[in-house]
ROMARKOL-940689 format. One record per residue (C-alpha): residue number from 1; residue in three letters; chain; z, x, y. Coordinates in nm, 2 decimals. Each point is the difference from the previous one (the first is absolute). Layout:
N
   num   residuo   cadena        z        x        y
   NUM       ALA        A        Z        X        Y
...
//
This chain:
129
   num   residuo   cadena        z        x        y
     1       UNK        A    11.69    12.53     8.18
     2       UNK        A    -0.16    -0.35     0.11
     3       UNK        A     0.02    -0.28    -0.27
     4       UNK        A    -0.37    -0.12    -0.06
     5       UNK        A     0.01    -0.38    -0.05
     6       UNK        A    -0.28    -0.23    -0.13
     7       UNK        A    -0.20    -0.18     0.24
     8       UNK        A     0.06    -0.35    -0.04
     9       UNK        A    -0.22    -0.20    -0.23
    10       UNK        A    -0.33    -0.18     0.15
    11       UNK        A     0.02    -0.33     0.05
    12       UNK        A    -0.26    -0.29    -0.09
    13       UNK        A    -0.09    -0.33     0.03
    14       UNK        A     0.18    -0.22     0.24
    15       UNK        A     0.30     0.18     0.04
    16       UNK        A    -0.27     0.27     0.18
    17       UNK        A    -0.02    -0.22     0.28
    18       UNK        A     0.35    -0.09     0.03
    19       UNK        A     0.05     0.37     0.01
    20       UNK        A    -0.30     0.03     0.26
    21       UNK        A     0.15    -0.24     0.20
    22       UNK        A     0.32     0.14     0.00
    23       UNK        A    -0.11     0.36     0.10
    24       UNK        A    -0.18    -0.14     0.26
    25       UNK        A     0.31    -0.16     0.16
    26       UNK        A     0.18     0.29    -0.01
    27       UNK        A    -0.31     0.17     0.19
    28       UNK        A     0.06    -0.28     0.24
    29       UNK        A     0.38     0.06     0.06
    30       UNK        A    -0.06     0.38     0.09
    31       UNK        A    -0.30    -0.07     0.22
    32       UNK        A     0.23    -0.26     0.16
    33       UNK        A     0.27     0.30     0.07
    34       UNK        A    -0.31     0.19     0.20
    35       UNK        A     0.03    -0.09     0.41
    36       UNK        A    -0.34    -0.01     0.03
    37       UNK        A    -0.11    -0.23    -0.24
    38       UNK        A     0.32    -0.25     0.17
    39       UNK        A    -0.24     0.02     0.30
    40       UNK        A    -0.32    -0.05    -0.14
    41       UNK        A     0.15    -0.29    -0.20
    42       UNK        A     0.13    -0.16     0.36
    43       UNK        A    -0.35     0.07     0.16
    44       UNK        A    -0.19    -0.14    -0.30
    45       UNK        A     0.21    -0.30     0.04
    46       UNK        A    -0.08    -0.06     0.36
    47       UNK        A    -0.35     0.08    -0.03
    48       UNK        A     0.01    -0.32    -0.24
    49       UNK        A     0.21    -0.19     0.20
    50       UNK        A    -0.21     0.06     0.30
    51       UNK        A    -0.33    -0.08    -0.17
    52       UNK        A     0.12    -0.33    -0.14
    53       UNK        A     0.11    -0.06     0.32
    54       UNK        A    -0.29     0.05     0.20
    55       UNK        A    -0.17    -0.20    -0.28
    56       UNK        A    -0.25     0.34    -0.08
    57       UNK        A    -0.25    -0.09    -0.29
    58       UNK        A     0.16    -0.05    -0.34
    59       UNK        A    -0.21     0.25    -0.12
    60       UNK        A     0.10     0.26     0.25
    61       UNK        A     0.41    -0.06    -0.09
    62       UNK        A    -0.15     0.07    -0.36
    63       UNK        A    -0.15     0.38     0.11
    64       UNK        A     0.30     0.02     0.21
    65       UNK        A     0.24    -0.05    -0.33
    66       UNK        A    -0.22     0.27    -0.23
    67       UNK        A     0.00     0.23     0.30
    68       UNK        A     0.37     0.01    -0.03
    69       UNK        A     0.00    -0.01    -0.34
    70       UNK        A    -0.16     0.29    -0.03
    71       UNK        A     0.23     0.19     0.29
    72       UNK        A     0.23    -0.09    -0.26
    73       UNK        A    -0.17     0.22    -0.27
    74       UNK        A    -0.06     0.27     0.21
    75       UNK        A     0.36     0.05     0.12
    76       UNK        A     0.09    -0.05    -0.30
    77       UNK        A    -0.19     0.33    -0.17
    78       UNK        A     0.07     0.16     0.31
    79       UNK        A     0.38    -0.06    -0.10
    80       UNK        A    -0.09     0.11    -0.33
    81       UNK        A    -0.14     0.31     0.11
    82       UNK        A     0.27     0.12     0.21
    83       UNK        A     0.25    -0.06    -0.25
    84       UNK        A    -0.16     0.25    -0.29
    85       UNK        A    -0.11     0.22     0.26
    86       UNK        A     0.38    -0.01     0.11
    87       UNK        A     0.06     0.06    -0.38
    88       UNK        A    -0.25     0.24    -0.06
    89       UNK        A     0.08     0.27     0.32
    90       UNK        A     0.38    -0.09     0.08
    91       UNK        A    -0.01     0.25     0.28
    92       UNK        A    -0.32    -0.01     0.27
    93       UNK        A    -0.32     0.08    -0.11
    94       UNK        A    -0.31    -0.03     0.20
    95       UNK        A    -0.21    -0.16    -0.29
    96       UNK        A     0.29    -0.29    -0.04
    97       UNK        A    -0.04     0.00     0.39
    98       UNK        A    -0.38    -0.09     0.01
    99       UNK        A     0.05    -0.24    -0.31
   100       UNK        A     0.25    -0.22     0.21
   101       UNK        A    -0.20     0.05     0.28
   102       UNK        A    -0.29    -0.13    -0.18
   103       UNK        A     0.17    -0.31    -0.13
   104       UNK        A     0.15    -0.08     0.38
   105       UNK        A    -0.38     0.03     0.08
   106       UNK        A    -0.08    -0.27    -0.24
   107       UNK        A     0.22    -0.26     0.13
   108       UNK        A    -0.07     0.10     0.35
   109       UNK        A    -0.34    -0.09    -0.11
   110       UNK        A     0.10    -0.32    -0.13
   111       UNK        A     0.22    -0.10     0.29
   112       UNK        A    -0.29     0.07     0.24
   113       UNK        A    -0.22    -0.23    -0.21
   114       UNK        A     0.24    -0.29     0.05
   115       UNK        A     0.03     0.05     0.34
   116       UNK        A    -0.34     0.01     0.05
   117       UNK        A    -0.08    -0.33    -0.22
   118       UNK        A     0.29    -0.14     0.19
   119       UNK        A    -0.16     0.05     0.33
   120       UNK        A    -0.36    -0.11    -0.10
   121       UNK        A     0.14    -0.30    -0.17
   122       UNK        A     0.25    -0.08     0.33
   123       UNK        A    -0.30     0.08     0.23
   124       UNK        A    -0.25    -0.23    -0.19
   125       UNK        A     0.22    -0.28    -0.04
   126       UNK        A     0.06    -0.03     0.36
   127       UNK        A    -0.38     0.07     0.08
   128       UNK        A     0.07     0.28     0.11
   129       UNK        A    -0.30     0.23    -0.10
//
């Protein structure tokens, strides 16, 4: 028979956000062990790089940044969801199937939508439409 334990005791005041802060860095760590968010961190990179370099409107590298920002979020749950689905249904399963097909779909969504501001920002900055 399973020990039950305790969960641990709630924290408050400002140790909660030293506590947020730390759970959010280990977040961080496992996203970093993910392939594809290595990549979208390289292409976020360049698609800053080249904007400052072709000296697009400050306002543009601004939309750019929460654009990838938000990429991050989304791979992020998408990680998230194919780790309890992985935890949840151990061997296949078509519903834990279509939940991290779902979440791919989310980021694919994401990554079109920076390729696309990419292009119209690239595009208008060069006069180009």
């Amino acid at each position: 028979m399973s020990k039950k334990t305790n969960p641990p005791e709630k924290i408050h005041g400002i140790a909660h956000i030293f506590a947020a802060a730390s759970y959010s860095w280990a977040g961080a760590k496992r996203l970093w062990g993910e392939t594809a968010f290595r990549h979208e961190t390289l292409a976020a990179f360049l698609i800053v790089v080249i904007f400052i370099l072709i000296q697009a409107e400050k306002s543009f590298v601004i939309l750019a940044i929460l654009l990838i920002l938000i990429t991050f979020a989304i791979e992020a749950l998408n990680t998230a969801i194919e780790e309890i689905a992985d935890m949840v249904s151990p061997e296949w399963s078509l519903p834990a199937k279509h939940a991290k097909d779902l979440g791919s779909l989310a980021v694919l969504c994401m990554l079109c939508a920076n390729g696309i501001f990419a292009a119209f920002v690239i595009l208008t900055t060069f006069n180009w439409i």
